[in-house]
BALOBA-1460 file (C-alpha; in Angstrom, 3 decimals):
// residues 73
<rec num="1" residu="x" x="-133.754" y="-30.184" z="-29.745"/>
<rec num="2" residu="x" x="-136.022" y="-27.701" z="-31.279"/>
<rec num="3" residu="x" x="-139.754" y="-29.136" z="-32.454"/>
<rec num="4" residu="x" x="-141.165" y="-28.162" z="-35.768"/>
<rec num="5" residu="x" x="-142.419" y="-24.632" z="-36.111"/>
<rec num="6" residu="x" x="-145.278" y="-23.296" z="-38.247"/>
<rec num="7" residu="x" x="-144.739" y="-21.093" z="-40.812"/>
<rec num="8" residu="x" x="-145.675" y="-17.568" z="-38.608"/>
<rec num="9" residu="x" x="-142.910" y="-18.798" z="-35.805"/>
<rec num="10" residu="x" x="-139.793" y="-18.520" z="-38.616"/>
<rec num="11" residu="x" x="-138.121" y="-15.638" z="-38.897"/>
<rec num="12" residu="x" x="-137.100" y="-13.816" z="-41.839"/>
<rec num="13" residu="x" x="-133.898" y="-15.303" z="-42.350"/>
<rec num="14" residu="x" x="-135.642" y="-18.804" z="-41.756"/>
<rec num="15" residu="x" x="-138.823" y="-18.363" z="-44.114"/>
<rec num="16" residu="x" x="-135.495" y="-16.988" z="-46.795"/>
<rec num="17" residu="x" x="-133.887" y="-20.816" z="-46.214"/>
<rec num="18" residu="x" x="-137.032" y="-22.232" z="-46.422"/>
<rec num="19" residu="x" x="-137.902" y="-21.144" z="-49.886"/>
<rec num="20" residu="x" x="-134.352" y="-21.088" z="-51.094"/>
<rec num="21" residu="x" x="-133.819" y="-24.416" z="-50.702"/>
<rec num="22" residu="x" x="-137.698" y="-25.538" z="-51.653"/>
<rec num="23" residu="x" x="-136.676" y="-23.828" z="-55.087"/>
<rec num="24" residu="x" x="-133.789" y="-25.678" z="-55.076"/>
<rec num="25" residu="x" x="-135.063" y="-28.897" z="-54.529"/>
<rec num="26" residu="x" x="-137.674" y="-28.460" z="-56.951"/>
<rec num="27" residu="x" x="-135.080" y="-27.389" z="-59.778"/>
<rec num="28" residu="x" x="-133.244" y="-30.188" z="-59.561"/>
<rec num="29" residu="x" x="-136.259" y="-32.476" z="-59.613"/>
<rec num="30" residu="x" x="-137.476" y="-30.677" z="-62.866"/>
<rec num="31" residu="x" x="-133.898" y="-31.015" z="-63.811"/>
<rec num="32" residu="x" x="-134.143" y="-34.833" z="-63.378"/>
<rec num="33" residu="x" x="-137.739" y="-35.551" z="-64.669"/>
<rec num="34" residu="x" x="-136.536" y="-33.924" z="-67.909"/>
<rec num="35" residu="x" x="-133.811" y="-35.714" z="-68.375"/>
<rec num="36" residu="x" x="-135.211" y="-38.935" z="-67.354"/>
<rec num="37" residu="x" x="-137.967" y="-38.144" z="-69.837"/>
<rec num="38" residu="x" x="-135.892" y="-37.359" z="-72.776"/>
<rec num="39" residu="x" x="-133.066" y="-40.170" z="-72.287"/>
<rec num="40" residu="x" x="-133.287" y="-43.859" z="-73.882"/>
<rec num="41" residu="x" x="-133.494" y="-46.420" z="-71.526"/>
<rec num="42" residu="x" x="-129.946" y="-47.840" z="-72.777"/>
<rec num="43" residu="x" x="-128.540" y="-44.504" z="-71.653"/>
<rec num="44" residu="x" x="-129.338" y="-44.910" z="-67.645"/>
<rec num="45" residu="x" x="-127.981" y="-46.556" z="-65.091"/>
<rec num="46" residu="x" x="-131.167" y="-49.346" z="-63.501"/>
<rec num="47" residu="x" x="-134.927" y="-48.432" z="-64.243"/>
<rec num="48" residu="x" x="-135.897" y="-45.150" z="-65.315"/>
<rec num="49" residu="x" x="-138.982" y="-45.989" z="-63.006"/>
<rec num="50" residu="x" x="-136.708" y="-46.613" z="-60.238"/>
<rec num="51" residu="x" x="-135.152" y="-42.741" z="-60.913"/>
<rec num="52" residu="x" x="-138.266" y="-40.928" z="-61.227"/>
<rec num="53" residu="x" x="-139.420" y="-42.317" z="-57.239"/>
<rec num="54" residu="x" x="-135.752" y="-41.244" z="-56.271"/>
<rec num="55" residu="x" x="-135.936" y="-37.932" z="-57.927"/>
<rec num="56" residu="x" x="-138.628" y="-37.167" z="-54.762"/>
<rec num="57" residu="x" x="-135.845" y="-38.090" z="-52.173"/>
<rec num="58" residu="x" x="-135.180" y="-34.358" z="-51.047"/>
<rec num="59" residu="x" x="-131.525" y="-33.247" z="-52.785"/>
<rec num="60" residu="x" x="-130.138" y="-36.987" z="-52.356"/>
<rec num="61" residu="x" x="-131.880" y="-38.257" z="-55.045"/>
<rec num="62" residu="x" x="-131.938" y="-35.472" z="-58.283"/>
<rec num="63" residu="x" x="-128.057" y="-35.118" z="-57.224"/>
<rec num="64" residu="x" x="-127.641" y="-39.473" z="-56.928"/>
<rec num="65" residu="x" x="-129.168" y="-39.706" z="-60.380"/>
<rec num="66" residu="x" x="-127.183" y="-36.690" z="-61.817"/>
<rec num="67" residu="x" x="-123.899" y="-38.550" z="-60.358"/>
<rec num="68" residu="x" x="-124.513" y="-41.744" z="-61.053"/>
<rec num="69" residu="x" x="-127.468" y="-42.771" z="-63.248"/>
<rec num="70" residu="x" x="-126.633" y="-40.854" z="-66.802"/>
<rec num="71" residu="x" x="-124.390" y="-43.116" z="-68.818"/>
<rec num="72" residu="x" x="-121.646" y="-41.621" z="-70.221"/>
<rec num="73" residu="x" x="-122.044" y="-41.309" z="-73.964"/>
């Protein structure tokens, strides 16, 4: 099992992944947050507080909230 490498040991192809997926993440938190921010209370699923902390899970919790917290209208 490989240890954690520092930035100068990736590759090309790994420092590519590496900021792909950073963007990622960080769209779909901004994604969240904005929704969160601009939806009543009535219209999610459990405490908006409770969202926001999850939205910081890396991918599990922006796509948990997206799946499962909105209320349908």
């Amino acid at each position: 099992m490989a240890g954690k490498k520092k930035w100068s040991e990736l590759n090309r192809r790994g420092k590519w992944r590496v900021l792909v997926l950073g963007t990622a993440q960080l769209a779909l938190q901004f994604v969240v947050l904005k929704d969160l921010s601009e939806r009543h209370e009535s219209e999610v699923r459990g405490p908006k507080s409770a969202w926001v902390a999850g939205s910081f899970v890396n991918f599990i919790g922006p796509l948990a909230y997206l799946v499962a917290g909105r209320v349908k209208k």
